[in-house]
N, CA, C and O atoms as CSV, one atom per row, in Angstrom:
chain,resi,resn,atom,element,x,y,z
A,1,UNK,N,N,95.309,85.274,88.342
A,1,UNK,CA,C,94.462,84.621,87.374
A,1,UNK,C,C,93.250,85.503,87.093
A,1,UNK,O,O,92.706,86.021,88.068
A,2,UNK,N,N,92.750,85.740,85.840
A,2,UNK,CA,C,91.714,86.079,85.434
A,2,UNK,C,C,90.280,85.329,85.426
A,2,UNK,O,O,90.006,84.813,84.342
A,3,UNK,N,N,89.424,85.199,86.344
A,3,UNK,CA,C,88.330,84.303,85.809
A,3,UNK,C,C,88.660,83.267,85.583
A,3,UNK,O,O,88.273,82.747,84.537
A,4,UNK,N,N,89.466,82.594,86.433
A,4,UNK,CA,C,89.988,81.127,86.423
A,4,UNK,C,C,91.104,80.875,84.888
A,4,UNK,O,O,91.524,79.741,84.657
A,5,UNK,N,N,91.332,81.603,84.316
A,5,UNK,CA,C,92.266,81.545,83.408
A,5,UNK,C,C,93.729,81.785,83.694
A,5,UNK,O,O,94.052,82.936,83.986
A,6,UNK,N,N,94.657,80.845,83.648
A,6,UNK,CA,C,96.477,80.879,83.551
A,6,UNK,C,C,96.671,82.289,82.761
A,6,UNK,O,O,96.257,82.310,81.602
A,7,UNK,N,N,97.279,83.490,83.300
A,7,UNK,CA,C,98.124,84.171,82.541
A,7,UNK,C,C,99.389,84.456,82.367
A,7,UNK,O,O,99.800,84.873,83.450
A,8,UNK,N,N,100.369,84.458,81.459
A,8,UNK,CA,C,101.301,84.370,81.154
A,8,UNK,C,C,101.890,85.790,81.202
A,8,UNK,O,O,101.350,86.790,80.728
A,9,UNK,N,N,103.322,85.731,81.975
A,9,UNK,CA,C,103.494,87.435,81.813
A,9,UNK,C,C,104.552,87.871,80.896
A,9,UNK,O,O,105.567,87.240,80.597
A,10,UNK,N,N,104.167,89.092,80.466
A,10,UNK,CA,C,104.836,89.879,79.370
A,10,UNK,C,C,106.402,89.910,79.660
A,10,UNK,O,O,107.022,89.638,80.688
A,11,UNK,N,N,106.784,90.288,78.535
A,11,UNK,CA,C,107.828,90.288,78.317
A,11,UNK,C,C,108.622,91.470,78.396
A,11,UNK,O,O,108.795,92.060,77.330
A,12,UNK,N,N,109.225,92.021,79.584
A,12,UNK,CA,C,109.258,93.849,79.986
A,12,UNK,C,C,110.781,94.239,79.603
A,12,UNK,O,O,111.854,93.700,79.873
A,13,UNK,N,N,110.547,95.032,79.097
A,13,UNK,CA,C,112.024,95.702,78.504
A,13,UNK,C,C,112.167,97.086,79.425
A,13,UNK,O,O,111.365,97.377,80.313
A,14,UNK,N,N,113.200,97.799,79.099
A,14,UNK,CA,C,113.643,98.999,79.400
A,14,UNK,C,C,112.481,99.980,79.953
A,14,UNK,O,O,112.046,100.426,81.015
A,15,UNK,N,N,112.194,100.048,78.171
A,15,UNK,CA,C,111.136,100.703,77.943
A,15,UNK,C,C,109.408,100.561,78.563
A,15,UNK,O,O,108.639,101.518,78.662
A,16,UNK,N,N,109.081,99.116,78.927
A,16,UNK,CA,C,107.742,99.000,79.764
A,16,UNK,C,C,108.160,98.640,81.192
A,16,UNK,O,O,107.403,98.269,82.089
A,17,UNK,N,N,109.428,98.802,81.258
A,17,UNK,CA,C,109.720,98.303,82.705
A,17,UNK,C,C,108.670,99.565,83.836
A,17,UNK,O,O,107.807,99.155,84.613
A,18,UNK,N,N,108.951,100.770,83.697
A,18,UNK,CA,C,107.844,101.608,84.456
A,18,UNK,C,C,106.748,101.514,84.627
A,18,UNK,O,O,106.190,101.715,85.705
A,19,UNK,N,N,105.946,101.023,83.058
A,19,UNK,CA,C,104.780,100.848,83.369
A,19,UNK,C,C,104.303,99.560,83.900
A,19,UNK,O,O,103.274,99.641,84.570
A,20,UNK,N,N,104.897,98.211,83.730
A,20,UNK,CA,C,104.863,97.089,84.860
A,20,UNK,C,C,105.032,97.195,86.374
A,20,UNK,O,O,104.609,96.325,87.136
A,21,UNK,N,N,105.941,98.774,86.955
A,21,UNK,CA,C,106.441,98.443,87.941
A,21,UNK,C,C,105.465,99.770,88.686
A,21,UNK,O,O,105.872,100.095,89.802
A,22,UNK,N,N,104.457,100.403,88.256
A,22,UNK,CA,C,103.430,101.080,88.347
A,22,UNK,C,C,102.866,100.286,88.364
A,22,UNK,O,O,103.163,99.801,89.455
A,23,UNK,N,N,101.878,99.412,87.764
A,23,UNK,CA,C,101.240,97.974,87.914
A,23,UNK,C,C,101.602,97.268,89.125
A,23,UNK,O,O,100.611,96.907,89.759
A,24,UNK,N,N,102.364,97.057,89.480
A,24,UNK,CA,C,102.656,96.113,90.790
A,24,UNK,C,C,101.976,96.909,91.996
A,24,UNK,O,O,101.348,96.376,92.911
A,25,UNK,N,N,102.239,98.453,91.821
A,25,UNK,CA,C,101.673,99.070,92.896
A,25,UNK,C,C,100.071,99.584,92.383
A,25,UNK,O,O,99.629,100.614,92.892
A,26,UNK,N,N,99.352,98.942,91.513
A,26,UNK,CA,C,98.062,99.139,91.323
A,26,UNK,C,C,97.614,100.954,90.629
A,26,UNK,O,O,96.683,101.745,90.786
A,27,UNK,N,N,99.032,100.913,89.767
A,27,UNK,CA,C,98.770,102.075,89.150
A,27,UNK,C,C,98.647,102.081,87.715
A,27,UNK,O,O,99.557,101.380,87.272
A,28,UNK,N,N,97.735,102.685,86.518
A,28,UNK,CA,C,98.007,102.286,85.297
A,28,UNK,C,C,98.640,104.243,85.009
A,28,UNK,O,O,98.289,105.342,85.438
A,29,UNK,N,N,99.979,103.589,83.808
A,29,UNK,CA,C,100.582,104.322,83.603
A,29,UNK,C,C,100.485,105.037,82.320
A,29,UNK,O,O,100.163,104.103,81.586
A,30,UNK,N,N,100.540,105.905,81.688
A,30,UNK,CA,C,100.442,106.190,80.277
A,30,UNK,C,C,101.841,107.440,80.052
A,30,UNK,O,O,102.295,108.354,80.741
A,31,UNK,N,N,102.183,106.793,78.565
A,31,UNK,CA,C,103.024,107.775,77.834
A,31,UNK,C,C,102.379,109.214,77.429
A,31,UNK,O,O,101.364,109.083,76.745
A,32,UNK,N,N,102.730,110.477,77.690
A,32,UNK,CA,C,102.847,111.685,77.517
A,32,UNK,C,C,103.672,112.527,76.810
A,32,UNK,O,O,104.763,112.930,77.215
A,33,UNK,N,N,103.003,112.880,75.430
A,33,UNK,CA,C,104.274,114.095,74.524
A,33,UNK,C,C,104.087,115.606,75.160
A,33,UNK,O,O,103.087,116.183,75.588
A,34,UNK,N,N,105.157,115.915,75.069
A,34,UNK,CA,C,105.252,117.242,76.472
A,34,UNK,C,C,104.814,118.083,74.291
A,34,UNK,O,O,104.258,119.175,74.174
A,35,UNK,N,N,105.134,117.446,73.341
A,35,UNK,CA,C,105.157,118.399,72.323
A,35,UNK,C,C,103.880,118.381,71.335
A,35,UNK,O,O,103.197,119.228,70.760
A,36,UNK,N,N,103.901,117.549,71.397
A,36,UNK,CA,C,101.963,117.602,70.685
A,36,UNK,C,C,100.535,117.129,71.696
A,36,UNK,O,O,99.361,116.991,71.354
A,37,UNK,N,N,101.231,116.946,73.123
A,37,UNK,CA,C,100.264,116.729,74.244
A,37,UNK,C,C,99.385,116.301,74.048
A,37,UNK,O,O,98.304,116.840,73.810
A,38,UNK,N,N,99.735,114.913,74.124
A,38,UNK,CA,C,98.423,113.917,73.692
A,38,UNK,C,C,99.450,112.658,74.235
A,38,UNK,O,O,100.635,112.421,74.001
A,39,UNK,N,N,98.205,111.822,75.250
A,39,UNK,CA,C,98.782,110.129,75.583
A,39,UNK,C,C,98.674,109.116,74.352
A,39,UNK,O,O,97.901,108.951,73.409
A,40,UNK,N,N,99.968,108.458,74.892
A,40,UNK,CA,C,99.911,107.145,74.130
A,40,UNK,C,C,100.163,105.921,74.657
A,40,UNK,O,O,100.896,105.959,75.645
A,41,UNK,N,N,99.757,104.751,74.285
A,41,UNK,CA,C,99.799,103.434,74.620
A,41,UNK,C,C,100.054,102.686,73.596
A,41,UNK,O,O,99.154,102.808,72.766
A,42,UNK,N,N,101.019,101.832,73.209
A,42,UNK,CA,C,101.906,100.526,73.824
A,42,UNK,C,C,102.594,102.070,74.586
A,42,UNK,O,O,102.343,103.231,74.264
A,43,UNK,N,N,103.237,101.715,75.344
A,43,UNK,CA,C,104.757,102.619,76.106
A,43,UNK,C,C,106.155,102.712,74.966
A,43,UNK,O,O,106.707,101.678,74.591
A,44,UNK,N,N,106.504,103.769,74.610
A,44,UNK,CA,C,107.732,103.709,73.660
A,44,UNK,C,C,108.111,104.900,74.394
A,44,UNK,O,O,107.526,105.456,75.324
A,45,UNK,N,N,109.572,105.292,73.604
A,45,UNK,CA,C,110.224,106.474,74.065
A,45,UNK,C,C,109.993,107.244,72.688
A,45,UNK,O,O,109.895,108.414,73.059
A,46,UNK,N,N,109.875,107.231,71.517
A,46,UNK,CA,C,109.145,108.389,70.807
A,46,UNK,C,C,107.559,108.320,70.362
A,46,UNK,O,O,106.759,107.503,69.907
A,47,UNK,N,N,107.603,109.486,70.717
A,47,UNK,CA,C,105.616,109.401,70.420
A,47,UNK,C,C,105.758,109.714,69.187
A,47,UNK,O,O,106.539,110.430,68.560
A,48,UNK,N,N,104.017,108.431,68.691
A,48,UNK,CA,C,103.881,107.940,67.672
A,48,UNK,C,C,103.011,108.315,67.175
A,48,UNK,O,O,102.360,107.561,66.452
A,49,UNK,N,N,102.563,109.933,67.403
A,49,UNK,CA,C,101.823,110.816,66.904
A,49,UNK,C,C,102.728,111.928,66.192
A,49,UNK,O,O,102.461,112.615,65.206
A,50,UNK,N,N,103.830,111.899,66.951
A,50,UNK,CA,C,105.134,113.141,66.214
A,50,UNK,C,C,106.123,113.071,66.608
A,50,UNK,O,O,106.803,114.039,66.950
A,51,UNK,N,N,106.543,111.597,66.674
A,51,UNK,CA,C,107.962,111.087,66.602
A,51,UNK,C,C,108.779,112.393,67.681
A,51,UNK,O,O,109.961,112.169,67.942
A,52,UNK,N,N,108.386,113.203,68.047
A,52,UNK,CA,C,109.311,113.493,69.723
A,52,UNK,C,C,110.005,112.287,70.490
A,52,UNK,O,O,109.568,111.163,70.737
A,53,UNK,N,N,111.461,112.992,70.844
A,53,UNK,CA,C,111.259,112.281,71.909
A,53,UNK,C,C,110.996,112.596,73.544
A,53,UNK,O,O,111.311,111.833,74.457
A,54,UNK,N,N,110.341,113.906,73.691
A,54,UNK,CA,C,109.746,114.678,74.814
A,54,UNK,C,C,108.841,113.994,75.115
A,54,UNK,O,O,107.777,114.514,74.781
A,55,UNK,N,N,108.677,112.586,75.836
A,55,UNK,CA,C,107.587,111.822,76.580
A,55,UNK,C,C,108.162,111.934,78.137
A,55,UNK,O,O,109.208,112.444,78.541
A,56,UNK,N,N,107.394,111.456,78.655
A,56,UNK,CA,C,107.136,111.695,80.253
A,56,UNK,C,C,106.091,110.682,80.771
A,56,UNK,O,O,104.978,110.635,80.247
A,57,UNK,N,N,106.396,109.964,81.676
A,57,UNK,CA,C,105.399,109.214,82.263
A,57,UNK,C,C,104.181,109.756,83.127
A,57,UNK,O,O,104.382,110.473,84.107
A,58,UNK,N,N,102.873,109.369,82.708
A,58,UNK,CA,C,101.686,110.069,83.424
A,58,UNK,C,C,100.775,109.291,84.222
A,58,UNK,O,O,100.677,108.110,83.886
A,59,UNK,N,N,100.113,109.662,85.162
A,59,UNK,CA,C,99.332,108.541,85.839
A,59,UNK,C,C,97.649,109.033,85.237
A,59,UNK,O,O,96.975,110.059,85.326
A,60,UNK,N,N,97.425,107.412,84.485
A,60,UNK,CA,C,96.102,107.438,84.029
A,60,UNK,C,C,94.753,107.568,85.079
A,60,UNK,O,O,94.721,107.038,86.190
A,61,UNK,N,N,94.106,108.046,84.734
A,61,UNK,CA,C,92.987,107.575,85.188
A,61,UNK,C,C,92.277,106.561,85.775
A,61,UNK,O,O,91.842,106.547,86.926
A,62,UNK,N,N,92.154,105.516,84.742
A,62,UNK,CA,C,92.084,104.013,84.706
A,62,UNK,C,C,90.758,103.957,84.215
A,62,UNK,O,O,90.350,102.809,84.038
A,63,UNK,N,N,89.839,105.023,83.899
A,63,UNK,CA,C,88.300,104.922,83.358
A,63,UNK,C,C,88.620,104.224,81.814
A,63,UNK,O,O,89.634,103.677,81.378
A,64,UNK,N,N,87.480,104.459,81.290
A,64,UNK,CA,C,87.888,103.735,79.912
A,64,UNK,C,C,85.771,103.720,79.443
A,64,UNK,O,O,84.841,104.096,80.157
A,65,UNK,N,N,85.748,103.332,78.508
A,65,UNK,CA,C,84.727,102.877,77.607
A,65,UNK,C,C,85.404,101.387,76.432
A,65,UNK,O,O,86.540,101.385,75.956
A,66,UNK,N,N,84.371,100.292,76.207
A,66,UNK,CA,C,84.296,99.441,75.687
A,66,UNK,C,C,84.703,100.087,73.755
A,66,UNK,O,O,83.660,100.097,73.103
A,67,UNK,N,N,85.448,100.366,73.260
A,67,UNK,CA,C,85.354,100.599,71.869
A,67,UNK,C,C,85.071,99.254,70.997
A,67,UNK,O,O,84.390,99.239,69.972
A,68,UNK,N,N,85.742,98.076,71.607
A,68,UNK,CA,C,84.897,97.076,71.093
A,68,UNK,C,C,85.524,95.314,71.784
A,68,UNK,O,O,86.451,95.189,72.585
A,69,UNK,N,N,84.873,94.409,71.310
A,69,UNK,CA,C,85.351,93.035,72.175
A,69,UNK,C,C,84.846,92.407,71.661
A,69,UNK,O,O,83.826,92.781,71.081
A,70,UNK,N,N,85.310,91.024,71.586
A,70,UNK,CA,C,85.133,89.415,71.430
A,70,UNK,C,C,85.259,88.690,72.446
A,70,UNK,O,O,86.264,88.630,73.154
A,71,UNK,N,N,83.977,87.930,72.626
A,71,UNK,CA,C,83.906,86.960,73.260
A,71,UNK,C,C,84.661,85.784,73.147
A,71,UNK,O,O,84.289,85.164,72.151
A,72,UNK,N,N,85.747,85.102,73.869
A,72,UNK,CA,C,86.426,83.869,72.966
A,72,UNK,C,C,86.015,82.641,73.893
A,72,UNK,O,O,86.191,82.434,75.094
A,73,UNK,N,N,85.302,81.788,72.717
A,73,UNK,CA,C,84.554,80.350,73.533
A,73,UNK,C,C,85.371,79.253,73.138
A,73,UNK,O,O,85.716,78.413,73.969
A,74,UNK,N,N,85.701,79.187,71.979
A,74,UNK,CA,C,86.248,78.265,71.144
A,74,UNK,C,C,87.615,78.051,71.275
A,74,UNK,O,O,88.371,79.002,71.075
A,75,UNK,N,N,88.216,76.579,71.683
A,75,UNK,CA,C,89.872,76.315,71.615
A,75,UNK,C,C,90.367,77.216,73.135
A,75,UNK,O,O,91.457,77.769,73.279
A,76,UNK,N,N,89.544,77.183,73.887
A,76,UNK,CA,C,90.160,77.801,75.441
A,76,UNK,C,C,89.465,76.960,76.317
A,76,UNK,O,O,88.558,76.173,76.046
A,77,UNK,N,N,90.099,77.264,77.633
A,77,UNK,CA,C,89.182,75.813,78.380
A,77,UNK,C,C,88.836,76.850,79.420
A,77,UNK,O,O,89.055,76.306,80.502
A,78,UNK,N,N,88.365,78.185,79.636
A,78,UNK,CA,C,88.088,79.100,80.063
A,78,UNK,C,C,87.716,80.604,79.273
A,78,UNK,O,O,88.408,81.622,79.268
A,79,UNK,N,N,86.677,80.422,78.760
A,79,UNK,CA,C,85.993,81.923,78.038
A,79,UNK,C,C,86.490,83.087,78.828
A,79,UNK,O,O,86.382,83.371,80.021
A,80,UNK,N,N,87.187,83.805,77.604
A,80,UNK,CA,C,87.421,85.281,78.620
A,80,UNK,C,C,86.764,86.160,76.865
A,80,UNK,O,O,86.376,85.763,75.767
A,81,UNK,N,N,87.050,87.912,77.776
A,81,UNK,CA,C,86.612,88.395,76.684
A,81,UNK,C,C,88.125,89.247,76.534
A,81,UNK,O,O,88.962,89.481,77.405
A,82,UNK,N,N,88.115,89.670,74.814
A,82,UNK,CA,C,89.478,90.117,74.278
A,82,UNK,C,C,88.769,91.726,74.679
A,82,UNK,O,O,87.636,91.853,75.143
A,83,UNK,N,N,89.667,92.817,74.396
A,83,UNK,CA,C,88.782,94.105,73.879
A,83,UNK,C,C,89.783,95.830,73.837
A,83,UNK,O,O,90.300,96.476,74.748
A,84,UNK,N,N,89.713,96.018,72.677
A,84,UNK,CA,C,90.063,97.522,73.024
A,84,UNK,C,C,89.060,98.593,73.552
A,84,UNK,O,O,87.996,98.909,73.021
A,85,UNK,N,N,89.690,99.172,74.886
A,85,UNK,CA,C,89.102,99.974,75.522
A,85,UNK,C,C,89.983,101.118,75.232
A,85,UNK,O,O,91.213,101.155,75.256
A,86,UNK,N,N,88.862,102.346,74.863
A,86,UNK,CA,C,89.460,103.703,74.833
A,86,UNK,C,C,89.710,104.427,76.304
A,86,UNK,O,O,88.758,104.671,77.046
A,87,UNK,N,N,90.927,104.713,76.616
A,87,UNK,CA,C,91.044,105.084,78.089
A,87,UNK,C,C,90.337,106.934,77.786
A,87,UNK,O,O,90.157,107.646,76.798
A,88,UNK,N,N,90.124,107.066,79.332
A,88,UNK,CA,C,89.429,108.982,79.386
A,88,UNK,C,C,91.072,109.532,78.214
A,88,UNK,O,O,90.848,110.434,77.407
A,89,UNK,N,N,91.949,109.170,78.237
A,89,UNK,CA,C,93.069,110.489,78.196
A,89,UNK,C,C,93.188,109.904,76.937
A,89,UNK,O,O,94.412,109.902,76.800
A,90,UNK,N,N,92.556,109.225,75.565
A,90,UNK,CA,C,92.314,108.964,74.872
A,90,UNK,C,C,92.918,107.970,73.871
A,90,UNK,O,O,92.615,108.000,72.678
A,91,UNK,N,N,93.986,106.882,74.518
A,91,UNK,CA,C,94.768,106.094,73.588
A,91,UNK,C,C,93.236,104.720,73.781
A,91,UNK,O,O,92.100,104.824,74.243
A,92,UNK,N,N,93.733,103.970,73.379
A,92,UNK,CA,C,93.103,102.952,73.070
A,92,UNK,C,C,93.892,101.718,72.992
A,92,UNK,O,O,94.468,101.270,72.001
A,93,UNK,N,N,93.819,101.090,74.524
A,93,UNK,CA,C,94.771,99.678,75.347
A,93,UNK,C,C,93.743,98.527,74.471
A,93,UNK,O,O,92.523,98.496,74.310
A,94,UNK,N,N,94.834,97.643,74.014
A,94,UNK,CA,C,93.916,95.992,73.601
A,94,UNK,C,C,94.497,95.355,75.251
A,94,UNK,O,O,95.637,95.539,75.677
A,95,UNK,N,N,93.474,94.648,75.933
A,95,UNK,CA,C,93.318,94.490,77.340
A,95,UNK,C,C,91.888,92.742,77.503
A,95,UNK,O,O,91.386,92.009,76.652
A,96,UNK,N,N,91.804,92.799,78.720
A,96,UNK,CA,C,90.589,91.398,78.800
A,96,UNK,C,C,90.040,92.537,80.004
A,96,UNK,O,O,90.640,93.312,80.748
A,97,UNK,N,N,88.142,92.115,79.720
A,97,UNK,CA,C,87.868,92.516,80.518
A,97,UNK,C,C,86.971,91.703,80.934
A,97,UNK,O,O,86.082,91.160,80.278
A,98,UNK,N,N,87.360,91.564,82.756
A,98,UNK,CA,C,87.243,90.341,83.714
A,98,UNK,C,C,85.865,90.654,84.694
A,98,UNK,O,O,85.173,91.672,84.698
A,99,UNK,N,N,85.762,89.779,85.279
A,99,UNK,CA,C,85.108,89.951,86.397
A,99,UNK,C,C,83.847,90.229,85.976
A,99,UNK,O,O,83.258,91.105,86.609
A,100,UNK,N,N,83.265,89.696,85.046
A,100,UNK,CA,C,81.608,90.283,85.168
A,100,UNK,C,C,80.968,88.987,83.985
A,100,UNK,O,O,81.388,87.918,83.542
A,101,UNK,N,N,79.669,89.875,83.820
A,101,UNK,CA,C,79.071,88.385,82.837
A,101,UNK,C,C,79.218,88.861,81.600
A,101,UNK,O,O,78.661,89.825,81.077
A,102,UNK,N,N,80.407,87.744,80.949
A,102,UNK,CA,C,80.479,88.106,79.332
A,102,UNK,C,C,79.745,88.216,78.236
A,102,UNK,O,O,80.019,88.458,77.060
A,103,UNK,N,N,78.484,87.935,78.983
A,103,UNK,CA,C,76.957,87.860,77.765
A,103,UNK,C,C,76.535,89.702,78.394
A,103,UNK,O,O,75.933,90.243,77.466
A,104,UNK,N,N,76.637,90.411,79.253
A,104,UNK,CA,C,76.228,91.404,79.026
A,104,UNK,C,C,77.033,92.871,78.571
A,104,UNK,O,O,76.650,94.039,78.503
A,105,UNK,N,N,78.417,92.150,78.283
A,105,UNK,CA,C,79.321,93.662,77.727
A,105,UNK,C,C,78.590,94.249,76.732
A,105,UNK,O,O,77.469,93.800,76.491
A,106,UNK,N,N,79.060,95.248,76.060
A,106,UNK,CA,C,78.475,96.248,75.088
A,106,UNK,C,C,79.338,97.152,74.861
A,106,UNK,O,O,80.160,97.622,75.648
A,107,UNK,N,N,79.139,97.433,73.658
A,107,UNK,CA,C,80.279,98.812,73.120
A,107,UNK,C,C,80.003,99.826,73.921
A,107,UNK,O,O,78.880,99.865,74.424
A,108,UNK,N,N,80.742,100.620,74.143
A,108,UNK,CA,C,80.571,101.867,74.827
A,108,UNK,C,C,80.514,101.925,76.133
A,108,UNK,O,O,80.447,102.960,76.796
A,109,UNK,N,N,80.543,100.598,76.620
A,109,UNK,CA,C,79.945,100.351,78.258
A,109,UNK,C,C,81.390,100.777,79.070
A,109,UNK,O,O,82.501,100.298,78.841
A,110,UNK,N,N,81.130,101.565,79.837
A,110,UNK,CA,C,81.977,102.049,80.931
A,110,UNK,C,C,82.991,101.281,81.641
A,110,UNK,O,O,82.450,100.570,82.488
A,111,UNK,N,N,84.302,101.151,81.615
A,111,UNK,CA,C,84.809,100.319,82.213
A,111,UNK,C,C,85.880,101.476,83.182
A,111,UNK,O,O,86.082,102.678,83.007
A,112,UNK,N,N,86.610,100.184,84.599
A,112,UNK,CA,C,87.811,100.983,85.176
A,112,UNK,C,C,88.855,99.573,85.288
A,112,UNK,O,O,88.767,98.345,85.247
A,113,UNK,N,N,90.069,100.844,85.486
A,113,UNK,CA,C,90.743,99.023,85.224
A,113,UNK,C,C,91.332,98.512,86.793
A,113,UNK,O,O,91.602,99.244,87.745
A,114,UNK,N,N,91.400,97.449,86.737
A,114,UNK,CA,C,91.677,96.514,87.821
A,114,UNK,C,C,92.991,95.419,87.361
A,114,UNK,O,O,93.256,95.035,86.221
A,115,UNK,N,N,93.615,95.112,88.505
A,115,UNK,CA,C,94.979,94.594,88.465
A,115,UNK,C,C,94.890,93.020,88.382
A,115,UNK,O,O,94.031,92.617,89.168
A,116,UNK,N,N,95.427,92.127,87.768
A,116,UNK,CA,C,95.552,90.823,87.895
A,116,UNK,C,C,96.731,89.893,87.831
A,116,UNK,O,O,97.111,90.120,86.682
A,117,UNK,N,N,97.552,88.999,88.311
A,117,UNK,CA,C,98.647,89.262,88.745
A,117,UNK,C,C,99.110,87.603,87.405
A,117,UNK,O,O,98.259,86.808,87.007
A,118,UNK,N,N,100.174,87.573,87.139
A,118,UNK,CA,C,100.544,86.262,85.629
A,118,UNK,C,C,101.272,85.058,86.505
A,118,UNK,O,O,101.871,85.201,87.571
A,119,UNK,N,N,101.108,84.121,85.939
A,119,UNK,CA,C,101.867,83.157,86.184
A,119,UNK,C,C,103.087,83.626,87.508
A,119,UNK,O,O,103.206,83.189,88.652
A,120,UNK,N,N,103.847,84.660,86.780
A,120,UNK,CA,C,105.353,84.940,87.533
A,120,UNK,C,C,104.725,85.993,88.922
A,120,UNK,O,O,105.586,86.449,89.674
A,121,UNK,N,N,103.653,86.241,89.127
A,121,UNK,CA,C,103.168,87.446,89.432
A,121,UNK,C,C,103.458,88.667,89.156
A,121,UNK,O,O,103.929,89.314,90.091
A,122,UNK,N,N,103.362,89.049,88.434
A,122,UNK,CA,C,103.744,90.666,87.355
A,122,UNK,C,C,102.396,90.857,87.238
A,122,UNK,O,O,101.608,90.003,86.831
A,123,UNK,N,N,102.100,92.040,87.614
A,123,UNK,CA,C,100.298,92.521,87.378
A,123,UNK,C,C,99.993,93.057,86.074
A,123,UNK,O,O,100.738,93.914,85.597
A,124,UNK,N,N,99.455,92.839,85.739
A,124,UNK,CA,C,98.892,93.379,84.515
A,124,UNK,C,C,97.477,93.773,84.333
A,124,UNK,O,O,96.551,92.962,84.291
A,125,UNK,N,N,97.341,95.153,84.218
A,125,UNK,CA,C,96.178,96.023,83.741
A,125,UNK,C,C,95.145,95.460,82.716
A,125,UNK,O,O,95.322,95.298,81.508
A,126,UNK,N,N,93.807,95.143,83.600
A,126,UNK,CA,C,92.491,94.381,82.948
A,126,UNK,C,C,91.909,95.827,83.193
A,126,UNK,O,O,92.414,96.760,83.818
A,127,UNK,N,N,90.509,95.737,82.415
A,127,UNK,CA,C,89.334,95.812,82.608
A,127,UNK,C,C,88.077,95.357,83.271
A,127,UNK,O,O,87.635,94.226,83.065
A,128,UNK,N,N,87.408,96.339,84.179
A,128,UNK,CA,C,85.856,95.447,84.800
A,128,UNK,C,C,84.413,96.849,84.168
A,128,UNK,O,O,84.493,98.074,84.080
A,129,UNK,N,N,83.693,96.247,83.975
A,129,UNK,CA,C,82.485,97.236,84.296
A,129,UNK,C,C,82.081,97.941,84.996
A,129,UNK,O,O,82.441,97.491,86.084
A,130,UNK,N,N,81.342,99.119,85.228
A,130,UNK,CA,C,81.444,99.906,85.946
A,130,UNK,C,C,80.101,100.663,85.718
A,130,UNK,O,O,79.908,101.080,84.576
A,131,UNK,N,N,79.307,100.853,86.508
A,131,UNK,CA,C,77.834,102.035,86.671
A,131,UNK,C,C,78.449,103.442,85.777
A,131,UNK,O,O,79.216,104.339,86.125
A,132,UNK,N,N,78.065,103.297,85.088
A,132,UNK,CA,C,78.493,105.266,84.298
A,132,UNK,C,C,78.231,105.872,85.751
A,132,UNK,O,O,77.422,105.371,86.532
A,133,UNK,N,N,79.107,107.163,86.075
A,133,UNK,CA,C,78.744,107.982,86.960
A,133,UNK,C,C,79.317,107.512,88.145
A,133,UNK,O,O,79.989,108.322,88.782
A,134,UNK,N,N,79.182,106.267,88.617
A,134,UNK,CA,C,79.832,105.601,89.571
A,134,UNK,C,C,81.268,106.043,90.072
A,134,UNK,O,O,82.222,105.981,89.296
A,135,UNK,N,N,81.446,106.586,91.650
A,135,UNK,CA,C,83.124,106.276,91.813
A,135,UNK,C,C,83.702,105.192,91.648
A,135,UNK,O,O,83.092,104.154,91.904
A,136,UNK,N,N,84.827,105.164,91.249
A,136,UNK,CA,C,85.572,104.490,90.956
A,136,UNK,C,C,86.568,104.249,91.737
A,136,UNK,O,O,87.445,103.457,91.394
């Protein structure tokens, strides 16, 4: 559970089955073109920068920055916040980011990601805040 919120877990195919099963062991995973070398996120088998299909699974970082978020108050019986975070290796995950006070996020604000486990327990890759500079 997120911040006292029910989550529901995704729906894993072929294709995100790796990166769910990296998740279970508290790893976030990202797609890699061995041909225009650059990550991507959703997970596919051709990259969607130049349709290759030379991808490779990579282990992210998990840093990130706030590119942007909504607060959601309304029609939930638990406020969480929505948000795309730009990861360091540069795709940009739509994700919730948990664990802190939703009145002080901010664009740009430093995040790392942290694991939270759904309904079925399948973990799925959140966001928390983080001290710039801070280990992680």
């Amino acid at each position: 559970m997120a911040q006292g919120r029910e989550l529901h877990p995704p729906a894993i195919t072929p294709e995100t089955k790796p990166f769910f099963d990296a998740a279970a062991r508290g790893v976030l995973m990202l797609k890699y073109c061995d041909d225009c070398q650059r990550h991507h996120h959703y997970p596919r088998a051709l990259c969607p920068h130049c349709f290759s299909e030379r991808t490779r699974w990579t282990e992210a970082s998990g840093n990130g920055r706030i590119y942007t978020f909504s607060v959601l108050r309304a029609g939930t019986p638990t406020p969480f916040a929505l948000a795309y975070v730009q990861l360091e290796e540069g795709p940009r995950m739509m994700t919730n980011v948990v664990d802190c006070d939703l009145d002080a996020l901010d664009i740009d604000q430093p995040v790392r990601v942290v694991f939270k486990p759904t309904t079925n327990g399948t973990m799925i890759p959140m966001f928390t805040p983080t001290m710039a500079g801070a280990a992680t």
